[in-house]
N, CA, C and O of each residue as an XYZ file, in Angstrom:
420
protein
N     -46.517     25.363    -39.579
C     -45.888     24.095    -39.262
C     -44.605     24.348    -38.473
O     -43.854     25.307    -38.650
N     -44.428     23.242    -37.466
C     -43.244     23.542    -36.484
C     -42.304     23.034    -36.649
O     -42.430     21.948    -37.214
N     -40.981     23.425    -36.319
C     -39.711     22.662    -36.995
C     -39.270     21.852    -35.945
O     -39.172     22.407    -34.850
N     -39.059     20.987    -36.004
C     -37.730     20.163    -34.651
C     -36.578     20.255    -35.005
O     -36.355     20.077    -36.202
N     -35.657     20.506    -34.263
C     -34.111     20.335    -34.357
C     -33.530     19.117    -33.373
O     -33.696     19.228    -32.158
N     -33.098     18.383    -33.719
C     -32.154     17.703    -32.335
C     -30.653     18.751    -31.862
O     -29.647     18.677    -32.569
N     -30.672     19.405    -30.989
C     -29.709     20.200    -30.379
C     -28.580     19.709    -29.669
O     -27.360     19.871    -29.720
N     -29.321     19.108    -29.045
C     -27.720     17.960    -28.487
C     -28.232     17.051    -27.757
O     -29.434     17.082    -27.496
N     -27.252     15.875    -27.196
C     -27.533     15.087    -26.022
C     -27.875     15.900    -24.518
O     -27.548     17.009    -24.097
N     -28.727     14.733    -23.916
C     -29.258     15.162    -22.608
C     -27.939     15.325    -21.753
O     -27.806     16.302    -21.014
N     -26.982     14.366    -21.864
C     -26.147     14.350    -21.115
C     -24.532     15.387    -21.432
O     -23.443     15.214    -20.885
N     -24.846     16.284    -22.326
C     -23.972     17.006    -22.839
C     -24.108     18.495    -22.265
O     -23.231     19.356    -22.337
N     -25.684     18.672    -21.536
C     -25.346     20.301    -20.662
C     -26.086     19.566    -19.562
O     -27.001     18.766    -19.364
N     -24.798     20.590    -18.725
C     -25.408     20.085    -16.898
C     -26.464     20.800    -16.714
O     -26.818     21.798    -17.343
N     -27.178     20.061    -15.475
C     -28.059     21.366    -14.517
C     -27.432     22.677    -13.676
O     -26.810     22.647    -12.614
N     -27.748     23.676    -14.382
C     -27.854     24.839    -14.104
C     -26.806     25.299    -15.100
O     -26.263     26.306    -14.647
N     -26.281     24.934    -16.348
C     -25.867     25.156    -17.200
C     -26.982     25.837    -18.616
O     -28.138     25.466    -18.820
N     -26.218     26.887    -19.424
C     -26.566     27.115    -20.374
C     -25.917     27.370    -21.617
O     -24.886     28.034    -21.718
N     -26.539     26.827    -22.578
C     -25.781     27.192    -23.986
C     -26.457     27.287    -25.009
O     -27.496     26.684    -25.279
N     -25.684     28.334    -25.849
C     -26.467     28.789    -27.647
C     -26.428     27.856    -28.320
O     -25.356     27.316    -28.593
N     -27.341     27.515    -28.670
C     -28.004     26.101    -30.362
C     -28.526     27.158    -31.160
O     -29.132     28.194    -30.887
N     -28.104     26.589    -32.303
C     -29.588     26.871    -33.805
C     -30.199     25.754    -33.862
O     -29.722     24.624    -33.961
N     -31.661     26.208    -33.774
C     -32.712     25.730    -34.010
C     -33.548     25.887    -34.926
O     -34.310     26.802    -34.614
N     -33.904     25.249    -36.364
C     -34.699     26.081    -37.449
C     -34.699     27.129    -37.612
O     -35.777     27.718    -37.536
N     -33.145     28.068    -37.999
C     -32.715     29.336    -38.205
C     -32.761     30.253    -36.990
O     -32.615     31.470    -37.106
N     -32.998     29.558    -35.650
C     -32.965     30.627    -34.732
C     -32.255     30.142    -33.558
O     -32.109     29.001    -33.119
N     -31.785     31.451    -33.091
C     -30.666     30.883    -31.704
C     -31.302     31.073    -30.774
O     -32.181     31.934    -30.753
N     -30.969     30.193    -29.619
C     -31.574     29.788    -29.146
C     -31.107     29.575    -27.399
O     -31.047     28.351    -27.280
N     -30.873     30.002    -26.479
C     -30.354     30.094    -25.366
C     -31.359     28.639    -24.894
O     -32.566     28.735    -24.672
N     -30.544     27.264    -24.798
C     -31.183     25.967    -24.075
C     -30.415     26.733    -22.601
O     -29.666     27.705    -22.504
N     -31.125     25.583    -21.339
C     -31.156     25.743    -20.258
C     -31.720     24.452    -19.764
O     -32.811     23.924    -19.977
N     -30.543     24.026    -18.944
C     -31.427     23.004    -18.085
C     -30.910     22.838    -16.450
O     -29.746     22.819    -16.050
N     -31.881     22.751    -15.832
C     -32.661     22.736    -14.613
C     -32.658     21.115    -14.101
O     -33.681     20.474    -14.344
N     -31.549     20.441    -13.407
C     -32.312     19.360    -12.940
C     -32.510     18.556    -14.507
O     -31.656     18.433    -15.385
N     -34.191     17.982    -14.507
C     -33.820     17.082    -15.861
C     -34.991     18.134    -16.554
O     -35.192     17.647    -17.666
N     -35.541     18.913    -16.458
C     -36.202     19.869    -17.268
C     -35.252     20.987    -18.113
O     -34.506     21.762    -17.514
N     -35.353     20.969    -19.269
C     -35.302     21.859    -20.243
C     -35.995     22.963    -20.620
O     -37.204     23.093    -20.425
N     -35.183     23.903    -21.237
C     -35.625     25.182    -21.200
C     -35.568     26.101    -22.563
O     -34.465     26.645    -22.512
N     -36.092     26.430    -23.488
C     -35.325     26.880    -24.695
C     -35.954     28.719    -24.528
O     -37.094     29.054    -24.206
N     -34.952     29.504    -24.817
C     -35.323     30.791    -24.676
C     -34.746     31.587    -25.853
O     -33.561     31.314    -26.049
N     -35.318     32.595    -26.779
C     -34.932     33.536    -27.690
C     -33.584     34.018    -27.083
O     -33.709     34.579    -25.995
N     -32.294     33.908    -27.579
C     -31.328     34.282    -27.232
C     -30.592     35.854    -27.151
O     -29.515     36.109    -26.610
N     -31.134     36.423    -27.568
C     -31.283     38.118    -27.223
C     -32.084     38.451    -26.460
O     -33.302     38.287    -26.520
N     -31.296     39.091    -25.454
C     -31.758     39.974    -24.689
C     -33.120     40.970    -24.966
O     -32.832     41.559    -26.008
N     -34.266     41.363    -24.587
C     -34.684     42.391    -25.022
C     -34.384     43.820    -24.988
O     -34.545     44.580    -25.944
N     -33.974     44.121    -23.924
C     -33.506     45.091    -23.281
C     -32.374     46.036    -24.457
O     -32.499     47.148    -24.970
N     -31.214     44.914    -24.559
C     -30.067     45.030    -25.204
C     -30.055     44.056    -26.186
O     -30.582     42.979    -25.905
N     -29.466     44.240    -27.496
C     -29.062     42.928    -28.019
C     -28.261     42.351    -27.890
O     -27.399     42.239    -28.762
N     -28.193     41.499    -26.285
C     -26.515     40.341    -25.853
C     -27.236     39.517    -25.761
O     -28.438     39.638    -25.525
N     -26.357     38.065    -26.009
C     -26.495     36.769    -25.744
C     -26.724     36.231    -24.502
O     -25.776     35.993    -23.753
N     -28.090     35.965    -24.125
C     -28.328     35.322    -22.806
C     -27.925     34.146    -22.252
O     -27.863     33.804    -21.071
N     -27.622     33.492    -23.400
C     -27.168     31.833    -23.169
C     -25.877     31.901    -22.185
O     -25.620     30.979    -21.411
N     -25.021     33.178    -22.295
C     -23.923     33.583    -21.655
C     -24.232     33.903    -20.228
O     -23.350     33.666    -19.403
N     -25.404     34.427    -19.816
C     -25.804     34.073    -18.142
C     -25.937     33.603    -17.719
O     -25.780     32.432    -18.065
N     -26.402     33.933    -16.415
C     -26.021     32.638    -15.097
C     -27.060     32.635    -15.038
O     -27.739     33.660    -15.092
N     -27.617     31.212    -14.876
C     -28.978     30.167    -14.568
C     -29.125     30.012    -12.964
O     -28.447     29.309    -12.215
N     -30.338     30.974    -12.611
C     -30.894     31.134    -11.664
C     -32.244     29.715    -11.056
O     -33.406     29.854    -10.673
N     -31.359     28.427    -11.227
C     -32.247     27.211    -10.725
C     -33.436     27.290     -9.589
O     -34.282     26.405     -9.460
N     -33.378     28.434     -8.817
C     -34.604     28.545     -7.786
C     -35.595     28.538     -8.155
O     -36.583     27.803     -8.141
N     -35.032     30.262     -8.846
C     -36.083     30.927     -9.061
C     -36.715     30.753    -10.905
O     -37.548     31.430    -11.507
N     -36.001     29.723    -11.296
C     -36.038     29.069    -12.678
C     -36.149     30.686    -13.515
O     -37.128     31.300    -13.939
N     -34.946     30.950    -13.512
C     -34.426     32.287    -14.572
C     -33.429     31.973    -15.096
O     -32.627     31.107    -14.747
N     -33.392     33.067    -16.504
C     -32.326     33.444    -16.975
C     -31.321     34.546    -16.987
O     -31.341     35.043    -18.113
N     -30.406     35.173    -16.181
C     -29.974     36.468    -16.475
C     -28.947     36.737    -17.343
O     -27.985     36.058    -17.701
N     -29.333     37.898    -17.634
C     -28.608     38.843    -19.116
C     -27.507     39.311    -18.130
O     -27.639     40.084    -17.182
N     -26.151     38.536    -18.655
C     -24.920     39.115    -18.178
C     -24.474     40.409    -18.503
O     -23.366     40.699    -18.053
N     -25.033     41.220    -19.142
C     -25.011     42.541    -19.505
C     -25.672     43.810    -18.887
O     -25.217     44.929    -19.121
N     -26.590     43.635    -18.214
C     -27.260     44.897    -17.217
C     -28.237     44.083    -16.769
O     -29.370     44.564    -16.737
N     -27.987     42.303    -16.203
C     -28.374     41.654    -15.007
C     -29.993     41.424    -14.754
O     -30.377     41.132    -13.622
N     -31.001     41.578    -15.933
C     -32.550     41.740    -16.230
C     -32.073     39.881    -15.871
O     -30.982     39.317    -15.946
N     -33.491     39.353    -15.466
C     -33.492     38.100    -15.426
C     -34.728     37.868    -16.051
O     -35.583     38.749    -15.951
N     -35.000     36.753    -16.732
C     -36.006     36.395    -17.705
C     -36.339     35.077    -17.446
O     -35.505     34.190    -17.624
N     -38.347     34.653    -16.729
C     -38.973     33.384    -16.891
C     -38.287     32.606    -17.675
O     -38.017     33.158    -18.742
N     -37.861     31.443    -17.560
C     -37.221     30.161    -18.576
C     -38.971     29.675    -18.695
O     -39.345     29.355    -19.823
N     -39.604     29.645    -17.995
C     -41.209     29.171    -18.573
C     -41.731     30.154    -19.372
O     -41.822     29.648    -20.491
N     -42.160     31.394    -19.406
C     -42.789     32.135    -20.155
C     -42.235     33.166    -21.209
O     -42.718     33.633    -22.241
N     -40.573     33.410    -20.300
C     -39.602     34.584    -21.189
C     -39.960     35.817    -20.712
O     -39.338     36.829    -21.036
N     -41.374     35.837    -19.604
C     -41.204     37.253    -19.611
C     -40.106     37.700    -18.425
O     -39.548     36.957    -17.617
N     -39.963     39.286    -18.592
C     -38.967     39.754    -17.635
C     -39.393     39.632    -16.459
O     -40.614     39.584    -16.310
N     -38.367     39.531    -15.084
C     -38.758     39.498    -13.927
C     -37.943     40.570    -13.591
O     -38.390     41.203    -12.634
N     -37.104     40.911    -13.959
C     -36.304     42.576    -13.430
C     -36.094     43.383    -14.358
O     -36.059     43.073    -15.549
N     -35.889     44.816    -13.768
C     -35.066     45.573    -15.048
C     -33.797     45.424    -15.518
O     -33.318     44.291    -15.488
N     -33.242     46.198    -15.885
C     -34.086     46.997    -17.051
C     -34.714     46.743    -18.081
O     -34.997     47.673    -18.835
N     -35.186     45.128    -18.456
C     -36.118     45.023    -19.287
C     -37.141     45.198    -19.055
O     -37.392     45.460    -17.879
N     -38.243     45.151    -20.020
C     -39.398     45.335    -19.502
C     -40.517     44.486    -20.750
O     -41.672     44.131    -20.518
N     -39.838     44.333    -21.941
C     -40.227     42.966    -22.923
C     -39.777     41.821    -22.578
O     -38.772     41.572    -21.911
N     -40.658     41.001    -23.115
C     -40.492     39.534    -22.910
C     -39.645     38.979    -24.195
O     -39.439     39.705    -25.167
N     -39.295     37.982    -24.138
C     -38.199     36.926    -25.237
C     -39.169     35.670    -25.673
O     -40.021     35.171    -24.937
N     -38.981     35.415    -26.509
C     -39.594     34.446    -27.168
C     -39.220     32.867    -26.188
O     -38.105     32.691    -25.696
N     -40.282     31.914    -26.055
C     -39.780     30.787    -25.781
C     -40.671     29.686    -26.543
O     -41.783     29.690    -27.073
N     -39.573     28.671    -26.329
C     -39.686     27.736    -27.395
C     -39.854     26.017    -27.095
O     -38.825     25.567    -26.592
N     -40.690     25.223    -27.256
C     -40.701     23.528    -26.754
C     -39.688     22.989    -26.744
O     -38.740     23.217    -27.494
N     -39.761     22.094    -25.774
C     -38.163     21.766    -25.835
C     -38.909     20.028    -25.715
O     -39.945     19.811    -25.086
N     -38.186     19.039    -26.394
C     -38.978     17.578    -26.105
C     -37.322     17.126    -26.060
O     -36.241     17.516    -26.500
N     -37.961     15.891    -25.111
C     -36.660     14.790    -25.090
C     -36.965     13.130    -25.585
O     -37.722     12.224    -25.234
N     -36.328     13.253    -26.196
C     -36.738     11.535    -26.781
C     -35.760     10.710    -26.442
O     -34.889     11.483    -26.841
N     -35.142      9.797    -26.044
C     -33.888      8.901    -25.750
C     -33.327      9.708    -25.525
O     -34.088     10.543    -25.035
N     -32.009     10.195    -25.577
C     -30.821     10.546    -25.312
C     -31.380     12.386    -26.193
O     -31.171     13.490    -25.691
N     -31.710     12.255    -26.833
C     -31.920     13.636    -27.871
C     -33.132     15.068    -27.266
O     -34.343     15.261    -27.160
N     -31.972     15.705    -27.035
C     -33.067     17.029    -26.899
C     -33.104     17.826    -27.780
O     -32.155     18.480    -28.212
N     -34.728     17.856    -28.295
C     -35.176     18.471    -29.309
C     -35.889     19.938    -29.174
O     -36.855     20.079    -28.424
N     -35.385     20.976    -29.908
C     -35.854     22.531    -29.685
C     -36.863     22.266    -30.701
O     -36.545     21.584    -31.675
N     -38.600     22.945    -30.531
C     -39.351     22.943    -31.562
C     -39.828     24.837    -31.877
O     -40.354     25.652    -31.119
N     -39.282     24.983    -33.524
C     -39.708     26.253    -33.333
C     -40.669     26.245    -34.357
O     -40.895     25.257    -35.055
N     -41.456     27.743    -34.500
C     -42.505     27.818    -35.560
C     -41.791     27.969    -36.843
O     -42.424     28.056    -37.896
């Protein structure tokens, strides 16, 4: 069974902004793009740093690890550069009125 969290308002992170939520015991690097949302396992694989702390690559819809610069799918989590070479967990993200909701297992 899957958990929902309400994480915050839509209008509380910009596009091409990112930030750490808990979500049903897990953190959670949100990301949003324009009006699409993004929820990503917030460790790095590579390293254990906080991704939510990188810069949101809106083109090419990534995430990069401000720590040795790996960028990571916001759709799938997997890596697109090194030095990672594992993927990060990702997670549903729903919007209902004003409320964006992270859904984890």
């Amino acid at each position: 069974m899957s958990g929902r969290t309400v994480v915050c308002k839509r209008d509380e992170l910009a596009s091409g902004e990112a930030r750490r939520v808990e979500a049903g015991g897990v953190t959670v690097a949100l990301v949003r793009i324009g009006e699409d949302f993004y929820a990503l396992g917030d460790r790095c694989s590579h390293e254990d740093y906080s991704l939510s702390e990188g810069e949101v690559w809106a083109d090419e819809c990534e995430l990069e690890c401000p720590r040795h610069g790996s960028t990571f799918d916001l759709k799938t989590g997997e890596p697109c550069s090194l030095p990672a070479t594992s993927s990060v967990p990702v997670y549903g993200v729903e919007v209902e009125g004003d409320d964006v909701i992270v859904v984890t297992p």
